[in-house]
Each structure stands twice: as C-alpha cells, then as structure tokens.
N, C-alpha and C positions, 0 to 999 in steps of 0.2 A: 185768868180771865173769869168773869163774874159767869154763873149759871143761874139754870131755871131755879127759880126758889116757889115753894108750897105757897099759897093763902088762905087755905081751910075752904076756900069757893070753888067747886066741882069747873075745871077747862078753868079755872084762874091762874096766871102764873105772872112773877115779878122778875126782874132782871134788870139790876144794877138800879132798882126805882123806877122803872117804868114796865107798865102791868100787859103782859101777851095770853092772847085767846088761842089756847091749845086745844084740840079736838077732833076725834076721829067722827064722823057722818057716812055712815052708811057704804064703809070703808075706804074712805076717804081723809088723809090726815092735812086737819088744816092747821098752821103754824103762824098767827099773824099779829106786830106791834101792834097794841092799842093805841099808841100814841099818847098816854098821858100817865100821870104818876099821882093820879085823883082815882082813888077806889071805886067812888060812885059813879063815876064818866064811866070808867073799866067796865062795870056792869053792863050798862048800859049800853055800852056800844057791842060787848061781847052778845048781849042776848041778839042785839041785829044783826048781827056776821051769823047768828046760830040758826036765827030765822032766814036767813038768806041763802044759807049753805044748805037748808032743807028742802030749797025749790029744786027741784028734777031737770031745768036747767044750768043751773051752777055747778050742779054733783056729774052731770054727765061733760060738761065743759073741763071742770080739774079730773075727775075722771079720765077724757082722753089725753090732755095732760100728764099726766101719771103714767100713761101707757107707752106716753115717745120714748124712742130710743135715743136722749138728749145726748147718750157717752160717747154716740158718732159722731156729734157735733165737732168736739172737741178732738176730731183727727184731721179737720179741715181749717182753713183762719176766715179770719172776716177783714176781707179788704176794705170796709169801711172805716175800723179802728184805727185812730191817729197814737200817737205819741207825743209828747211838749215833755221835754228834758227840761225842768227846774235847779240845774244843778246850782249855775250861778247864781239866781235871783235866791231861793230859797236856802242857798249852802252862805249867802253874804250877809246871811241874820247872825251867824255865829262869829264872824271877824269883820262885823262894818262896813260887808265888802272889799273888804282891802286883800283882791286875790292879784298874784305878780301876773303881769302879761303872759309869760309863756303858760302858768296854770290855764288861762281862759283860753288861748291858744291850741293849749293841748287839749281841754275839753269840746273846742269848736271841729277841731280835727275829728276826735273821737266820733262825738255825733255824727258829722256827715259819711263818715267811713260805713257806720252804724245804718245809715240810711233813717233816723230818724227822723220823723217830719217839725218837730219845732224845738227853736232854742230857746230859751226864755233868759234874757243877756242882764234884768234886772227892776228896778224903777224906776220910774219916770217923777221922783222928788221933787219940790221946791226949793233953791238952791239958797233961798232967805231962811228957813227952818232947819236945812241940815248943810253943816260946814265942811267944804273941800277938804279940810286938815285931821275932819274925825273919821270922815265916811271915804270906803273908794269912790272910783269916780262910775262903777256901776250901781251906785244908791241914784246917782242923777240922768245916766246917761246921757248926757248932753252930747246931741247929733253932732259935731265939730268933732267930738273925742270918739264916737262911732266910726264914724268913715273915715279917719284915722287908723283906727285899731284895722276895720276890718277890709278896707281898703273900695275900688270901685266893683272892683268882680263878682261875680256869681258867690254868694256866702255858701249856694250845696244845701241848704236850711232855711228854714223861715225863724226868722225871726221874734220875739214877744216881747212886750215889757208891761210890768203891773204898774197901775197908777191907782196907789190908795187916798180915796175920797176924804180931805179935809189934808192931804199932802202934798196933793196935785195941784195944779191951776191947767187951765182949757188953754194957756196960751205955753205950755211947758210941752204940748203936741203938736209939734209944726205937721203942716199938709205933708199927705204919706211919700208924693211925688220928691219930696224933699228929704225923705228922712230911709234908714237901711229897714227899721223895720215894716213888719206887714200887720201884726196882729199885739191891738192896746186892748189888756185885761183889766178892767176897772174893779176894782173891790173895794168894798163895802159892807156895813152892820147895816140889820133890818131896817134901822132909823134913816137910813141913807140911802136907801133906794132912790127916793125923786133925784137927788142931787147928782148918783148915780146916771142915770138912765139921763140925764143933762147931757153928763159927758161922755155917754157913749154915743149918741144922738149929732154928739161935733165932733168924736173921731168919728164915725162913720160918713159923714158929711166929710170928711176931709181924703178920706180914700180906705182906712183901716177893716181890715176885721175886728170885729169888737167882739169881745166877754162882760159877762156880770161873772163877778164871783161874790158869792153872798157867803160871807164869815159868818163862825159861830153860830152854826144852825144850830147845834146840840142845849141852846140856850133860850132861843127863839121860842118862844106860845104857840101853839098850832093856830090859832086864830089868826097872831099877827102874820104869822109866815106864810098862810093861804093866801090873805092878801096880798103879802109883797111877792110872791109866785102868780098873783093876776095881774099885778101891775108888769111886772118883768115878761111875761107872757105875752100883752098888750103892744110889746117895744118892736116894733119890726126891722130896727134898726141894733138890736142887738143879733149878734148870730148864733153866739154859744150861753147859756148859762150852767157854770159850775153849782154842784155838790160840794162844798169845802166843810172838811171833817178836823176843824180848827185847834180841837182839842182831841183828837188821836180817842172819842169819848165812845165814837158808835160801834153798832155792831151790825151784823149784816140783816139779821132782821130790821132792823130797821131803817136799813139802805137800800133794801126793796120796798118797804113803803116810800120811803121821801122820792123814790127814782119813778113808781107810780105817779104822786103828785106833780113831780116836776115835767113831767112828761105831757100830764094829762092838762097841766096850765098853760103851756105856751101855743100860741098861736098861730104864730107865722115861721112853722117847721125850723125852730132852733134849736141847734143839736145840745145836748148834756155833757158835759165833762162830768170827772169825780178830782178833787186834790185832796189826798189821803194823808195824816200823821199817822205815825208808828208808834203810840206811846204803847198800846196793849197788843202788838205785835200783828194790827189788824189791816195794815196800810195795804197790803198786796194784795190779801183775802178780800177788801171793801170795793178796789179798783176791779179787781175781777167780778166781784157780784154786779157791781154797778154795768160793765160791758157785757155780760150776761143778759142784763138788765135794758140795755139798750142805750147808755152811755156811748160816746162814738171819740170823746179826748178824754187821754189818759194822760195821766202828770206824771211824772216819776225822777229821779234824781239818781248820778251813778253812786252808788256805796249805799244808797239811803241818805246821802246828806242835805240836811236841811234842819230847820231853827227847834233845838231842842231832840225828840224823839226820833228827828230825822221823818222821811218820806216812803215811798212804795222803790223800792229800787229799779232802772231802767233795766239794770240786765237783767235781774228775777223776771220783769215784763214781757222784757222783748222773746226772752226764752221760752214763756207759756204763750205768747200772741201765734207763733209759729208760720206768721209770713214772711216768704222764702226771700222780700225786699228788705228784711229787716238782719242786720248781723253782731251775733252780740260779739267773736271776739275783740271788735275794738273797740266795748266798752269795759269787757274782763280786763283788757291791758290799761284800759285808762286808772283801776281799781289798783291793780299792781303800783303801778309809775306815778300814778297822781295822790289815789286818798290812802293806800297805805304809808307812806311818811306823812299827810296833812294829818291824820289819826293822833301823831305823836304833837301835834301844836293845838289841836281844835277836840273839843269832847263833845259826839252825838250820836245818836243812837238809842235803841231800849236802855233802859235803867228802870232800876226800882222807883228811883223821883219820878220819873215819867208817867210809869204806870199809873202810879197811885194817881198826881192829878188826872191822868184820862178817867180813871175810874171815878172818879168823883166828879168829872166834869168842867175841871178849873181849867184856866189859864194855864200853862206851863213853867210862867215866869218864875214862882217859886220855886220848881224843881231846876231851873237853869244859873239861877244863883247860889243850890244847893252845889249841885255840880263843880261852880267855879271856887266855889270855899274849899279853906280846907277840912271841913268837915264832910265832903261827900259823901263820904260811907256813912254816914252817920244817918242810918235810915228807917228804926226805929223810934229816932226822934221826931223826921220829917213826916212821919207817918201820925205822929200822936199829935203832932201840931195842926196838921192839916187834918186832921177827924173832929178838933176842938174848934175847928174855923163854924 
C-alpha cells in the first residue's frame, strides 16, 4: 500500500499523487486530503486548513473530538446500517452471468437465512445490445424470468437491480407493482449524471427506491464532481447516492473527505452508500470508514466476489456490524458450498495485476485479461508495461 512520502514543504505530504496536510496545532494532530495532485493548489489550500485550525474554535471542536471514548462505540451496532449482497450482480462480470439456478438459489437462501437487507439479482440491460446466448439471463433480468425463478412469495429480502446509463432504456423498468423488485440503482460516469437523474425520476414515479451510483470518482476533477454532487443533491427523487471506489484506487483519507462532500451536498436527507473494490486490500477498511462516517448502505459480496479484485466481503461485514438481526454462519456456509468450488472455474480476488492498476488508478481491464492468459504470473512484466502507459 502506497505511504506518506516527503515534499521538502514543512505539513506537505504526497500519497499515491495526491498531496495531504499533516499537522499538529497546538496539540491537536490534523490529518487531511487536499484533494488535488497540483502542488500549488496543495499549498494553498494547506495554508487555509492552517489558518482555520488556528481559530480557538476549530481546536476546541477537534479537541473535544480527540477526547470521546469512540472504542465504546464499537461494542454496540447501529441499527441504521443496511447491507445490499452484490454477489450476483457483481460476481456475473466474471462469467457473463451465466450462474446455474441452484447457485442463485443457494445464494438467495444464504442471504435471507443471514438476515441481510438486500439482494442485488443483476441488470436491468437492453436486450438489443446484449444477447440471450452470451449473457445469463441475470445481465437482463427480464420480469417473466424473475417471478419464475423466484416465484409469488415473500422473497425474505429486497430486492436490487443496477441499470447502467447508455444500457438501459426507461421502458426496460416496468411499474414496481409489476415487477419482484423494490430498489433500481442507476449508474453512471460524471457526464451522465442529467441522463442519470432522468431515470431515476421514472423509476421513482413508477413506485422504486432509486440510487445514483456515480463510477469512477477516483477520476473525476474536483470541480466537475462538486457540481455533479449539487445536481445529485438537488434530486429529491433519488433516495440513496453511492460512493463507488471503481478502481479499488482510494484510501481512507480520502473517503472521509468525499463522504464530507457527499453528505454536505444532498439536500433532501438521502442516505450515502459506499461500493468498495479490493484491488489494494482496502474494500472492507473504506466500507467501514465510510459507515463510521456516516454512510447507512453497505455493499458487500460473499467470498469477495466480484469483477476483477472482487468486493468488501459480506461475512467479514456482517461480522464487524455486530447486529444481533444479522448471522453470518449462513454465509460462512455459503463460502464453503458455493465459492470454494466456483474458485477452481472463476479467478478473483487481490492479485499483484490488481493492485498495481488501483495504485495507478486505471481501469482493471488490463489486469483481468492478465489474469485470463496464460501469462498470469508474469507480473514483472504487467508492472513495466503499465508504468510505460
């Protein structure tokens, strides 16, 4: 994992390329992203954290701060916190979705036994862009094959499905009265926001809980992403909007800043999720900072599975949440019975490919084609290729 590196600038420090204001005040140690990988921004805003941290009200504010007994916290839970199992949606980047019935089956069991609060069963595709004979039939979820599968009854769970902006159509969401799910998570890149907030505006008109989840933040300009965090703030028709850490790239310092911003932009009391990658072994540590933080959905997948570095694992979650509604052994068992044989067909999890793109900040793709060669091990190489990029 990358550390604090030197700048020769007294409280300047760099990490992974972007510049943090370290600094003790009048015994007071303040720890905080500058948010930008621009030396002279860094300054700049360092000296006003510096100035600000000198006022007798900030220092007696982190002061008593500093003083709570926070380690009690953590012998009690917070019945606010949700769970959303991504196993299926996020675990079907790796085989097309193409998982056998009793697999979903046995992970629908798993979760309800678990008492988890959501299932997330896949996408909501275009069924003109992706073909029944490449993809399962959870890339499309088509309602007719839902209530099929899961029949009329009480599912024990709610439901989820992601509908990515420019794969969806608004008419691929029939009214909620119609359909098993409860809760459509629309995602989207910064540029996509309006298109975005379109269709979460006609699921929510149609009966859904709706999500923004905005990819790829580790990417996004501070400038444009304040904006599209005013626009997304603005929507009172969304309920939740995600944290998505697309490239496994961040760290926790600066998943208490973005969880300040996103907190401080929304307007019509919509809660924060976090959906974590694992590429730098950071997935579980950022879920937790983020619910720390004041995040209230937590994502998480059983084994870690999911596309490429995998995810925050539900049972490492449910283990630290420590609400007494919540049981991990029947997702231990699921881990036994389900993803140790899928292990031996499907490859996810940390890897060296992985790391290295988080650390850099890329896309994953390259490290997942690494993977599928038979050059995998060959990580010296991936290393020098992706530094030359």
């Amino acid at each position: 994992m990358a550390t604090f590196e030197g700048t020769g600038i007294k409280n300047l420090k760099v990490r992974g390329g972007v510049y943090y204001w370290r600094q003790k005040v009048n015994g007071v140690r303040f720890s905080e992203s500058l948010q930008t990988k621009d030396i002279e921004v860094a300054k700049q805003r360092m000296a006003e954290k510096a100035d600000a941290a000198k006022s007798e009200t900030i220092l007696k504010e982190r002061a008593m701060n500093k003083q709570k007994d926070i380690s009690s916290e953590s012998v009690d839970y917070w019945p606010q916190l949700k769970v959303l199992d991504c196993t299926i949606r996020d675990g079907g980047l790796m085989n097309n979705h193409k998982f056998s019935d009793d697999f979903v089956r046995s992970v629908h069991r798993a979760l309800v036994a678990a008492d988890v609060d959501y299932m997330e069963v896949g996408y909501k595709a275009d069924k003109k862009l992706f073909s029944a004979d490449e993809y399962g039939l959870w890339k499309m979820c088509d309602e007719d094959d839902l209530k099929k599968f899961f029949g009329d009854e009480d599912p024990g769970v709610k439901f989820s499905v992601m509908a990515d902006i420019g794969r969806t159509n608004h008419s691929d969401i029939v009214p909620a009265d119609q359909s098993v799910i409860d809760l459509v998570r629309v995602a989207c890149y910064i540029h996509q926001i309006p298109a975005c907030l379109d269709m979460v505006r006609d699921a929510k008109q149609k009966g859904y809980e709706t999500s923004v989840n905005l990819m790829a933040i580790s990417t996004v300009p501070e400038f444009e992403l304040n904006k599209g965090l005013e626009l997304i703030g603005k929507c009172a028709e969304a309920d939740m909007l995600y944290l998505v850490d697309s490239f496994g790239s961040l760290y926790y310092e600066q998943i208490e800043d973005l969880m300040r911003r996103y907190k401080d932009a929304m307007q019509h009391g919509q809660q924060i999720g976090i959906h974590a990658h694992n590429n730098q072994q950071m997935a579980y540590v950022n879920t937790i900072c983020c619910a720390i933080n004041g995040a209230t959905m937590l994502d998480s997948t059983i084994d870690g599975l999911g596309r490429g570095a995998g995810n925050c694992p539900t049972e490492l979650l449910l283990g630290f949440l420590r609400n007494p509604k919540f049981h991990q052994r029947p997702i231990i068992e699921a881990v036994e019975k389900l993803m140790l044989p899928l292990r031996e067909e499907i490859d996810w999890g940390y890897s060296i490919p992985y790391m290295i793109t988080g650390q850099m900040n890329e896309h994953p793709r390259s490290a997942i084609k690494l993977r599928e060669s038979d050059k995998k091990n060959d990580l010296v190489a991936f290393y020098d290729e992706m530094a030359d990029m």
